[in-house]
N, C-alpha and C positions, 0 to 999 in steps of 0.2 A: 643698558638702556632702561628706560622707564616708564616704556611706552608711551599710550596716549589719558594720561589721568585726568578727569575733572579737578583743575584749580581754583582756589579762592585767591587772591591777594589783597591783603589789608594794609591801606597807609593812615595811621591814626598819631603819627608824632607831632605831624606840624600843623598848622593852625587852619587847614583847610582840609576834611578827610576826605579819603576816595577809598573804593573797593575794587575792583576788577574780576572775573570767572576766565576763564582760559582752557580750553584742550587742547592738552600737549603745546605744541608748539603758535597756537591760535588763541588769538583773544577774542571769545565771543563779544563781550562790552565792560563798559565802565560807567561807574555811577558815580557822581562829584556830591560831597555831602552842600548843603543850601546856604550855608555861612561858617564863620569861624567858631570852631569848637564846641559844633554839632554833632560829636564823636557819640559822645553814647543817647542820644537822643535817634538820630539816623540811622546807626550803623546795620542793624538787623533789617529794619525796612529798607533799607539798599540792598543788602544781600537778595532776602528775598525777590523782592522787584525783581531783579537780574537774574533771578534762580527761574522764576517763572515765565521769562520772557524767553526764555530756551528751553521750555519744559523740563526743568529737574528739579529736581527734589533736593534737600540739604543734606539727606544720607546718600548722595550720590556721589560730595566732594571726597575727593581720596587724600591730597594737599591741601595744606593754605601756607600760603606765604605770607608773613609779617616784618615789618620794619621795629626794630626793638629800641632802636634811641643810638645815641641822647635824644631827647626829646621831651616833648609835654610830660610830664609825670602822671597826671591821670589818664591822658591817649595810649600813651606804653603800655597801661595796665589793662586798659580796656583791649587791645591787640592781642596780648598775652592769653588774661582771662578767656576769652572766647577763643584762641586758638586752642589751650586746655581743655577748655568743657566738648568742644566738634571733636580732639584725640579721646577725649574719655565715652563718648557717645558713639563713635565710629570706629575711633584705632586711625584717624589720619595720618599722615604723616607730616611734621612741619619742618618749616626751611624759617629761620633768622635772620634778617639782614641790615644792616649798616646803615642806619639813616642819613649819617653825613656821605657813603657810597651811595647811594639812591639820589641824593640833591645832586650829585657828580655827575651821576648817570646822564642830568638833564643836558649836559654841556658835552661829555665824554666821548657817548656815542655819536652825537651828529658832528663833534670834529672829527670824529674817525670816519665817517660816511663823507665829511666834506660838504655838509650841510650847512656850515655855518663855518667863519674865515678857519682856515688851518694856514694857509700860507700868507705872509706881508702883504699890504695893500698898501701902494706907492700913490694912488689916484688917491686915497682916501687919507693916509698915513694910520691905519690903523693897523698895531701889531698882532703878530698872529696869537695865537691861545696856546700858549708851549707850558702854564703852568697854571693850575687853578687851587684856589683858597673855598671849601666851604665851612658856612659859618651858621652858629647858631647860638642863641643868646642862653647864655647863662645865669644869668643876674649878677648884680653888685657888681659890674663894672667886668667880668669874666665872660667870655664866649668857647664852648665845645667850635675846635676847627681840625680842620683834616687839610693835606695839602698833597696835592697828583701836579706829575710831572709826565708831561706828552712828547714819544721819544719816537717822532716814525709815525705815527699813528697809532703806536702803543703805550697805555696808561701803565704808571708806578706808582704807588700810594706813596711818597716821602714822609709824610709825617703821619704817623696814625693819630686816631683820635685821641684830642688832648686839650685843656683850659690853658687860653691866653688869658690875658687882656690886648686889647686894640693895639696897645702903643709895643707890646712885648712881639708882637706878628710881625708889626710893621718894621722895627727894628731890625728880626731874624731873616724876613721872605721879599721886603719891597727892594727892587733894583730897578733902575733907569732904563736899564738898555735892554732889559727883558722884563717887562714888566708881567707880576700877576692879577691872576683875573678874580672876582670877588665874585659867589655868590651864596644864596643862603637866607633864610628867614629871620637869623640877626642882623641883617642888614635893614629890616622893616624900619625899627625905631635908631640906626646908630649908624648911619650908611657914614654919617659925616665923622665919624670917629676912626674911618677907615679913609679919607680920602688924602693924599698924599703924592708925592713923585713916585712914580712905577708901579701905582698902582690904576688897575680898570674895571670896570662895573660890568658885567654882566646883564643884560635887561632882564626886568623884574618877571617875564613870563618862565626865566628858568629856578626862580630862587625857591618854590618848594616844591618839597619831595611830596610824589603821583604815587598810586597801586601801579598803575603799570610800572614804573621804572621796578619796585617791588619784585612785578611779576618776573620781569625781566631777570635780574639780578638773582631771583630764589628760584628760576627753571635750570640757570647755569648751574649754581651750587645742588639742585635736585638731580640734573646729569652725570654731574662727578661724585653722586653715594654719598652728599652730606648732610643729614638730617639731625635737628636737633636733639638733645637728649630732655626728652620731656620733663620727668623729676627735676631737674636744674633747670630748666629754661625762665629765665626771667628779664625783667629788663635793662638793658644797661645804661644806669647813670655813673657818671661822669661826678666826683664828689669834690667839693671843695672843701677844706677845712680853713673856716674862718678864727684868729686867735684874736 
């Protein structure tokens, strides 16, 4: 066990950052940065704020949790870098995780809670969520995507993270009679590159990835003793080689 630590969670990939604090198993709050790609403008003044609306101090946090990419390439580094300099300052401990797992998360958990459709709806004809697509733009025509399959109520990651293009996805994962679900922040600018037979959208309040999901996802990975190895932790891009 890993008792009750003082957490940070940092979400700095996608175009809208958030932090989160947490003990143990509780979130004390969340702070939403004010616009898009306000990451290193906000990020210390949110911590703060949220550090002193609970009375602590920043030598208090024992974790932080980070979201490592794909992702923005300067938000990655700004996540990184300040989770290094709080381990070099304190000896934290950090947790790494999955940005296209984190956008997952937003769908995942609440069709496992049953918060949102798991089973067919004949009133409405809308099919259930047995397979989700998350996405996220790459440039030049490529998007990082991940693909989970809902078996029970229990998630399998099918495709790890990996660069399409639109038309290459849609080829491999669109079916008629189970269709998948889309979500993700490469869907902002290209939703229409993605619409198709067998394919569903997801509403846009789940397409980016939260600190909390964050938190979420780096308290599990903190429970089962896995922490990152500092000296290597960096962020993960996802590389294309254009010839």
């Amino acid at each position: 066990m890993i008792g009750t630590p003082l957490i940070l969670a940092v979400e700095t990939s996608g175009r809208i950052g958030s932090v989160v604090i947490a003990v143990g198993e509780q979130i004390l709050g969340e702070a939403v940065f004010s616009g898009s790609m306000k990451h290193s403008a906000e990020i210390f003044p949110a911590v703060c704020t949220l550090l002193d609306r609970f009375g602590r101090k920043p030598k208090d946090i024992e974790h932080i949790y980070i979201s490592v990419g794909p992702g923005s390439f300067t938000g990655l580094r700004i996540a990184v870098t300040m989770a290094k300099t709080i381990h070099l300052a304190n000896a934290v401990k950090i947790v790494a995780v999955d940005t296209l797992d984190v956008i997952a998360a937003n769908v995942t958990r609440l069709v496992t809670e049953k918060k949102i459709n798991y089973e067919p709806n004949p009133a409405t004809k809308t099919p259930p969520i047995e397979k989700i697509v998350t996405i996220l733009d790459a440039k030049r025509g490529r998007f990082f995507v991940a693909v989970y399959q809902n078996e029970q109520g229990r998630w399998t990651k099918l495709l790890p993270d990996c660069l399409m293009s639109a038309t290459q996805l849609l080829e491999q994962f669109a079916n008629k009679t189970k269709p998948i679900w889309l979500l993700g922040e490469g869907l902002v600018y290209y939703k229409d590159k993605f619409k198709a037979n067998g394919v569903e959208f997801l509403d846009e309040r789940y397409w980016s990835p939260r600190a909390e999901k964050v938190y979420l996802l780096g308290y599990e990975t903190a429970l089962a003793g896995h922490f990152a190895d500092v000296p290597t932790l960096r962020p993960e891009y996802l590389t294309v080689l254009w010839l």
